[in-house]
C-alpha positions as CSV (number, residue, x, y, z in Angstrom):
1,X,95.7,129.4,117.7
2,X,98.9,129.0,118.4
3,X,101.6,127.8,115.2
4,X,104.8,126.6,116.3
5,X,107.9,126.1,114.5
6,X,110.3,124.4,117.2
7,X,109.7,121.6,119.6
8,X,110.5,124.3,122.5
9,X,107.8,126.8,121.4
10,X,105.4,123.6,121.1
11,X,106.3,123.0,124.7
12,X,105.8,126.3,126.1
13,X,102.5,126.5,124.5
14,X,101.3,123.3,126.0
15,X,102.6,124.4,129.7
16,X,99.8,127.2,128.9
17,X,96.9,124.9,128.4
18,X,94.8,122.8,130.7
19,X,93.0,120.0,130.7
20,X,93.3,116.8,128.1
21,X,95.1,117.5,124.6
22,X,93.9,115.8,121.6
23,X,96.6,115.0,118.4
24,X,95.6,115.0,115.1
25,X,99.3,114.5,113.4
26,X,99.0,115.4,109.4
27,X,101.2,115.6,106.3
28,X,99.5,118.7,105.7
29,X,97.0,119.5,102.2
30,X,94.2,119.5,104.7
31,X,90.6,117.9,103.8
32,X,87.2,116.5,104.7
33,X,88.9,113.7,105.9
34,X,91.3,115.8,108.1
35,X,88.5,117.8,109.8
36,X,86.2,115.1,111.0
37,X,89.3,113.9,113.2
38,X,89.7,117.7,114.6
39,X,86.5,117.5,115.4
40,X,86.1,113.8,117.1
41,X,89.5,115.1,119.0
42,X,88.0,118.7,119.8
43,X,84.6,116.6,121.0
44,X,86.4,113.9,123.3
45,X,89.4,116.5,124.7
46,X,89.6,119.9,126.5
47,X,92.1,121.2,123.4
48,X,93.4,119.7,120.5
49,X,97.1,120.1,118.5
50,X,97.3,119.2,114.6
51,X,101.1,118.4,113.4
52,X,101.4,119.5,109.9
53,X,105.0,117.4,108.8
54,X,105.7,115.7,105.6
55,X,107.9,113.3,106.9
56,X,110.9,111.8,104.4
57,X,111.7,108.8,106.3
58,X,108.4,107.2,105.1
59,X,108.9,107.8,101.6
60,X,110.7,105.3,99.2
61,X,113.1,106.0,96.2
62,X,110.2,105.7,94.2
63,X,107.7,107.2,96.4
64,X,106.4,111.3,95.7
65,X,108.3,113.2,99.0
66,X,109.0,116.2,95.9
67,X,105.9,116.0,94.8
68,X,104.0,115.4,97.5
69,X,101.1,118.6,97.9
70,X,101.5,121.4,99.9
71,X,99.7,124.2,100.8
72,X,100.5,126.0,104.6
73,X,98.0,128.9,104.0
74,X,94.9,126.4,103.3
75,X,95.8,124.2,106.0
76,X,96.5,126.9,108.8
77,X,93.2,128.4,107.8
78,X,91.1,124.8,108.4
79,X,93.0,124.1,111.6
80,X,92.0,127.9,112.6
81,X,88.0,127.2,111.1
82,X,88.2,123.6,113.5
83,X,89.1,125.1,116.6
84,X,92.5,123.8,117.3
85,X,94.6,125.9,119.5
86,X,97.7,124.1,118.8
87,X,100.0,123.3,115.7
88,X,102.8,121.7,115.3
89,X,104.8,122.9,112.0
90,X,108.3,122.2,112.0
91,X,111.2,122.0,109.3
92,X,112.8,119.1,109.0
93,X,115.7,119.3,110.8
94,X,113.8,120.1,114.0
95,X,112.6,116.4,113.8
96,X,115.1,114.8,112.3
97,X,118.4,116.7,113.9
98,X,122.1,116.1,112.3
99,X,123.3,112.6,113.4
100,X,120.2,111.4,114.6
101,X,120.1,107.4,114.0
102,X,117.3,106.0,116.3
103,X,114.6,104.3,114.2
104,X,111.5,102.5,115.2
105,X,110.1,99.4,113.9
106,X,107.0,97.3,115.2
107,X,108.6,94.3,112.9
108,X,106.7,91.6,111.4
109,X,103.0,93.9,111.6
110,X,105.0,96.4,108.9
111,X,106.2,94.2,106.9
112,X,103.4,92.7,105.1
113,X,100.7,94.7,102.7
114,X,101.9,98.1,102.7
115,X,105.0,97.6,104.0
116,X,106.3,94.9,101.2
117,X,105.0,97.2,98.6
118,X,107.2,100.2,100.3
119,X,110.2,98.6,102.6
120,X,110.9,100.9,105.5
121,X,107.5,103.1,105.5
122,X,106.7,102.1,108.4
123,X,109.5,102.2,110.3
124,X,109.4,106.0,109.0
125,X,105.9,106.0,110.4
126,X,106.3,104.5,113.4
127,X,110.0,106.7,114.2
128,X,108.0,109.9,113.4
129,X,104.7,109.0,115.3
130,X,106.9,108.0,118.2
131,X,108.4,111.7,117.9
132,X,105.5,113.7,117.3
133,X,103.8,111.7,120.8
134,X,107.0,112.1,122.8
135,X,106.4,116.2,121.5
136,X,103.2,116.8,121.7
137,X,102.6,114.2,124.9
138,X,98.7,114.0,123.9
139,X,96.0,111.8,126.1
140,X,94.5,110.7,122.6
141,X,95.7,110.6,119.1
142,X,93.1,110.2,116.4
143,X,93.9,108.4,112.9
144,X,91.8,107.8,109.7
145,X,90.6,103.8,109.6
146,X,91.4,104.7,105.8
147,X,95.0,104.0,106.2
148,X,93.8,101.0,108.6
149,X,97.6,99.2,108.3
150,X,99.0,102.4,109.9
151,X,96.5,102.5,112.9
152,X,97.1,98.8,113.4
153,X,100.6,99.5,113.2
154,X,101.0,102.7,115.2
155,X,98.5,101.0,118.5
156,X,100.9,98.0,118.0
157,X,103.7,100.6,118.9
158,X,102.0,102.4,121.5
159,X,101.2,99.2,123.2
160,X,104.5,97.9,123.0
161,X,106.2,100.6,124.0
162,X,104.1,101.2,127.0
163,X,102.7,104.8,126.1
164,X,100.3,106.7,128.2
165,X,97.6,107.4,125.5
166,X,94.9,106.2,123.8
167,X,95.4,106.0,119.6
168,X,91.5,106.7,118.5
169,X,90.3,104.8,115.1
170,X,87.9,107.3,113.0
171,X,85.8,106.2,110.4
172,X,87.4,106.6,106.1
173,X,85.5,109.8,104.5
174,X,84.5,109.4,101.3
175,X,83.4,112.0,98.4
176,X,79.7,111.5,97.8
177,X,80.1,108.9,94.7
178,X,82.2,106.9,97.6
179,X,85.9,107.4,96.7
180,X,87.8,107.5,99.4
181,X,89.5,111.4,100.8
182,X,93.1,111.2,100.2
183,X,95.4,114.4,99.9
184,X,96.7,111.9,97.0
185,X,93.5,112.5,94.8
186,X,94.2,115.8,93.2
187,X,97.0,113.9,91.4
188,X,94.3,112.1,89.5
189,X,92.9,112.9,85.8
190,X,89.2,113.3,85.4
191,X,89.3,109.9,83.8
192,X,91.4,108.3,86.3
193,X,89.5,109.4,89.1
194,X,86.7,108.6,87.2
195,X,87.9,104.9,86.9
196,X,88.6,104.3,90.8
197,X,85.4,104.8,91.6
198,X,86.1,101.0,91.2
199,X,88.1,100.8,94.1
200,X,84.9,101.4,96.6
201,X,82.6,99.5,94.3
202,X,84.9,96.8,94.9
203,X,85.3,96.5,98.2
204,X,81.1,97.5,98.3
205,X,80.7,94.2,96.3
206,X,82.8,91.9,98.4
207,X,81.1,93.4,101.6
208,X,77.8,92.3,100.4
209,X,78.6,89.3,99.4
210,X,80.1,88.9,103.3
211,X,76.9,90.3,104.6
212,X,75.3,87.1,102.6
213,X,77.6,85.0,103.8
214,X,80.3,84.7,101.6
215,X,83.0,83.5,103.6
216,X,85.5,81.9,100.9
217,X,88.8,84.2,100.8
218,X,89.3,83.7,97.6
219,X,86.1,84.4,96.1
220,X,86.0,87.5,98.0
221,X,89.5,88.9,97.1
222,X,87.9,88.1,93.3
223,X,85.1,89.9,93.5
224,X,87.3,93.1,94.3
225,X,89.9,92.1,91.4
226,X,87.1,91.9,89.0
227,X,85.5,95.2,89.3
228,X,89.1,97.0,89.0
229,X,90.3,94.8,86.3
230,X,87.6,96.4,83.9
231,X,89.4,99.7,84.3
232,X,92.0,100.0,81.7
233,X,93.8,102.6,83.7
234,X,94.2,100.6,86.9
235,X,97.0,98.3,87.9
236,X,96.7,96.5,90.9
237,X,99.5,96.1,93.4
238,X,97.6,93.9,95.5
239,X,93.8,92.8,96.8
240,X,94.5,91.1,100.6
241,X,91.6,89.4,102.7
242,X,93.9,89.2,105.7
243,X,93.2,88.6,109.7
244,X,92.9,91.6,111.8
245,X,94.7,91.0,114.6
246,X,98.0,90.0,112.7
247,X,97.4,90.9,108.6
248,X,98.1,86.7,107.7
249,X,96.5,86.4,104.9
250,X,93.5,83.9,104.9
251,X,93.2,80.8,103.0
252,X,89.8,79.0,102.2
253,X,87.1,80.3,104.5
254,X,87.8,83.3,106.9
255,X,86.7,82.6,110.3
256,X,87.6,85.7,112.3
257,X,87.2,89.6,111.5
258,X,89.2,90.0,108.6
259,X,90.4,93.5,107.2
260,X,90.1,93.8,103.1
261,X,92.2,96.1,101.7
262,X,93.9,97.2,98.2
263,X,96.4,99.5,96.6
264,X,95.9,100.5,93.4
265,X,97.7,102.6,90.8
266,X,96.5,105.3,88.5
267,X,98.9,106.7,86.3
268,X,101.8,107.9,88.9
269,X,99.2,107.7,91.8
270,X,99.0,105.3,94.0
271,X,95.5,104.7,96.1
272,X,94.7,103.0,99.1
273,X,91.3,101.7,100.9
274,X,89.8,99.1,102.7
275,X,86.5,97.6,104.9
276,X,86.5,95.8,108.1
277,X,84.7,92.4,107.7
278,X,83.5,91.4,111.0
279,X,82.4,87.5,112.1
């Protein structure tokens, strides 16, 4: 396995390889979650590259870049256990060079959801995504259907800007009593992370009552409100039952595949998750 700090030692390193390369692009504090993707890329491609980069432009004021987890050591180690022969670890000024000014934005797709909560994620998303692919120049990149905004977002890009790769979807991981993996969770208490258990029951609820038939938006959202309401801990930053294709939210009954999705807050730490609702 190769670990490079520079774009030009990436690149020298991929002139060595054959066949198709597989991206897995990582903030690093590697887990369950992080692995299945190695190992869907290092099933579908001849060789597969991991980026490990916490990238500031996607954090807020009030967002946790400081205190976001690190750990190099533990993540070199799973990449090494998955079989990658590639990663990508770079300071940021190797990304992010002095005077650099270019951004990317996908507009009205990032705005809504995540993107009103956090103004300007995305576009720190979507400017380092559209860095890492122009880097790493992968046939496939594979991203967690947990953070499904992101992957809408990020295919949205690719499609727009004409890239030649394919952005893979991969199912959310969850710990055995369903919460969802997120390098996020070790922030939690025993009894917060106790309480958003709520957050999968939640969604688990409203998805039954759409397997029933439930179409009505609003009773659906509810459902998912109710269940984290009873946690005194939890304070909800929204519930969305919102169109696939475009994130409007729907109004009285949903008639196409609809994406439901939350963000919840736990002390200082902010969760995420979601189902795909299909017709």
């Amino acid at each position: 396995m190769h670990v490079a700090r520079t774009v030009a030692d990436f690149r020298a390193a991929h002139a060595a390889l054959t066949g198709t390369l597989g991206l897995v692009p990582t903030m690093g504090y590697l887990h369950e979650g992080h692995r299945s993707l190695m190992r869907r890329a290092r099933a579908e491609c001849d060789a597969v590259a991991v980026s490990i980069f916490v990238n500031p432009t996607q954090f807020g004021p009030n967002d946790d870049f400081d205190r976001y987890p690190r750990d190099e050591e533990h993540d070199l180690a799973i990449c090494r256990e998955e079989g990658v022969s590639l990663v990508l670890m770079p300071p940021v000024e190797e990304i992010y060079p002095e005077g650099a000014t270019t951004t990317v934005s996908v507009g009205p797709l990032s705005t809504t959801l995540e993107g009103a909560a956090r103004p300007g994620h995305f576009d720190g998303v979507t400017t380092v995504v559209s860095k890492l692919f122009a880097i790493v120049q992968p046939e496939r990149a594979y991203f967690g259907q947990k953070d499904a905004q992101q992957l809408m977002v990020i295919r949205r890009m690719s499609r727009d800007l004409l890239l030649p790769l394919e952005v893979v979807g991969c199912p959310t991981v969850r710990e055995p009593d369903g919460l969802a993996l997120s390098s996020r969770n070790v922030y939690l208490s025993p009894e917060e992370r106790a309480q958003a258990l709520s957050l999968s029951r939640g969604l688990r609820r409203a998805e039954a009552a759409w397997a029933d038939g439930v179409r009505d938006a609003e009773a659906l959202r509810a459902l998912v409100r109710e269940e984290i309401e009873a946690q005194p801990l939890a304070r909800i930053d929204y519930v969305s039952l919102a169109e696939q294709g475009s994130l409007a939210e729907c109004a009285g009954p949903a008639t196409r595949d609809a994406l439901l999705s939350l963000a919840v807050r736990f002390g200082k730490t902010r969760l995420i998750d979601n189902v795909l609702l299909a017709v």
